[in-house]
C-alpha positions, -999 to +999 in steps of 0.1 A: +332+012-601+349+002-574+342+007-536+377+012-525+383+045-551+352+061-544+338+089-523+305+067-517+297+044-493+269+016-488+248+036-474+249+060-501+240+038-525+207+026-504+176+037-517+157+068-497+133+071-479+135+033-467+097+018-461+084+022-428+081-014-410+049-029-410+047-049-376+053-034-339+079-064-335+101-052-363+130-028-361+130+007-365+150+015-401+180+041-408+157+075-413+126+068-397+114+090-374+101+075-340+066+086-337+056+072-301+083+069-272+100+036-261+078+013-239+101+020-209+101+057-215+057+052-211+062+032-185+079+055-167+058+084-173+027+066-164+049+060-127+055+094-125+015+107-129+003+081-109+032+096-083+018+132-088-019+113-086-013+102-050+003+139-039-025+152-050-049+137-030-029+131-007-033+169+000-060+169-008-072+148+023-045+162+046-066+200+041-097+177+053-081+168+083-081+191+117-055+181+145-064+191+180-030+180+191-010+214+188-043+230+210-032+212+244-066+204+247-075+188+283-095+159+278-133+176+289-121+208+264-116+182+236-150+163+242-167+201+246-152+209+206-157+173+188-196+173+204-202+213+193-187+206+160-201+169+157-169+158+147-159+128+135-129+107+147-104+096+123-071+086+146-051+100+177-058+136+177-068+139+139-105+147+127-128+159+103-159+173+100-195+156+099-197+158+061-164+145+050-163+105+043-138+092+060-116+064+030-090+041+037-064+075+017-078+097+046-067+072+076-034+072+057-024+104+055-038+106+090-018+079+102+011+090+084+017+125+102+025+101+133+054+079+116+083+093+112+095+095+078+127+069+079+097+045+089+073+051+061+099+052+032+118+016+044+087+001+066+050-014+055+021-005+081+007-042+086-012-064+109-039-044+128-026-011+120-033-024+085-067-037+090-078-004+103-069+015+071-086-005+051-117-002+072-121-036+084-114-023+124-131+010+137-103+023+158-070+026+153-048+008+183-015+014+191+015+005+187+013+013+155+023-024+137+056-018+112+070-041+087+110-045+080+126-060+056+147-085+079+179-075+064+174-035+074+192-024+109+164-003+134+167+013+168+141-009+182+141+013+214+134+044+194+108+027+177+091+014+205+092+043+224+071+061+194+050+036+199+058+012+169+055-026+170+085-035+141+084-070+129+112-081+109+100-102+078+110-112+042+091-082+024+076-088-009+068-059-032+036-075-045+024-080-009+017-039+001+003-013-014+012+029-015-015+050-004-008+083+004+030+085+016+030+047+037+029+014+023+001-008+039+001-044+032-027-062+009-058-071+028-049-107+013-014-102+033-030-086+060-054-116+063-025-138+064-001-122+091-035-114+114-042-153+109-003-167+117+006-139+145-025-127+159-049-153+176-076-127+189-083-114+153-110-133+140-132-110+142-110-090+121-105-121+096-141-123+091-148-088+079-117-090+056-127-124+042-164-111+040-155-085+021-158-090-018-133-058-027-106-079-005-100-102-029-094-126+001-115-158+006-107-186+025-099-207+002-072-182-009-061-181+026-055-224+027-037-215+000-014-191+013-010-209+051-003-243+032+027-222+013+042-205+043+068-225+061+079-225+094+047-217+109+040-222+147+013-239+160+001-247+130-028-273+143-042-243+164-044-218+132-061-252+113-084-250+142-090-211+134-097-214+096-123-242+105-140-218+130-139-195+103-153-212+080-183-223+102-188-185+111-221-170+091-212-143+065-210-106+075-238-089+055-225-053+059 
């Protein structure tokens, strides 16, 4: 019979139904019906809960919190309602009661009702600011320490003036984390900037490097300074790790 005269084509003359395939490398055949969704299409879905995830508790947290602020509270009125209500202190004028555990989530979404919201989608709360989310410094200090990517174009004045401290770096995604609706850098990364930027911090660099949930050790933090270029007074930060090093392990 020949191909060119008939109403049949190739396909027609295949056999039906065609066997599924038998490994998860091979491809998917002419009449098989996909059973499970492309790897991208999970991936993405798995983005999207964990998204929904941190909303969640972000309000969750953000119901915990009471802000004294919009009272006009003078400074004896606020002292008379945090002692009658034994209140604790999360940041600025935020609180919570006795009961409630205060996380590193909480002081972000606390935190994050005093950055504006062009700062927290394109900046990375670092450095001290940083540290304090994470729980390795009791009180939060301003200015509030900002990340840039050194490419982006800010109103310094503005920021400063909200009491922001923006330093213009080469951001890497793999060096911050989301919580709630800020990005806060890695308490590796935080390690690292307190280290080259911030010479008063070792009390700071102790309690992060003491920490087993860090995942920061000293040695991790060689590592890291002997990969940075460029740095500044480089001898003195040598100096720093040494003391460091010498310094007896925080037990708490």
């Amino acid at each position: 019979m020949s191909m060119k005269n008939s109403h049949l084509s190739l396909l027609d003359l295949l056999p039906y139904p065609l066997n599924p395939p038998t490994g998860p490398g091979e491809p998917q055949l002419m009449g098989q019906t996909s059973v499970s969704p492309p790897a991208t299409v999970r991936k993405r879905a798995t983005i999207v809960e964990q998204i929904e995830q941190e909303h969640r508790a972000a309000r969750l947290y953000g119901e915990q919190l009471i802000n004294l602020r919009p009272l006009n509270l003078t400074p004896t009125e606020t002292q008379a309602i945090v002692a009658d209500h034994r209140l604790q202190h999360v940041c600025l004028e935020q609180y919570v009661m006795p009961q409630v555990t205060v996380t590193p989530m909480l002081r972000a979404v606390a935190l994050s009702r005093h950055v504006r919201a062009q700062y927290r989608r394109r900046g990375r709360i670092s450095r001290h600011s940083a540290a304090w989310i994470w729980g390795y410094a009791s009180e939060l200090t301003l200015p509030i320490h900002l990340d840039f990517d050194r490419q982006l174009r800010l109103n310094m004045s503005r920021a400063r003036f909200e009491d922001i401290q923006v330093h213009q770096v080469r951001t890497i995604p793999y060096d911050s984390l989301p919580l709630a609706e800020l990005n806060i850098t890695t308490p590796s990364r935080t390690a690292l900037d307190l280290l080259l930027f911030e010479p008063s911090s070792d009390e700071l660099l102790s309690a992060i490097i003491s920490d087993p949930a860090s995942d920061c050790t000293l040695r991790s933090l060689r590592r890291a300074l002997d990969n940075t270029k460029y740095v500044k007074h480089r001898d003195a930060i040598e100096e720093r790790l040494f003391g460091l090093a010498a310094r007896p392990k925080n037990k708490s």
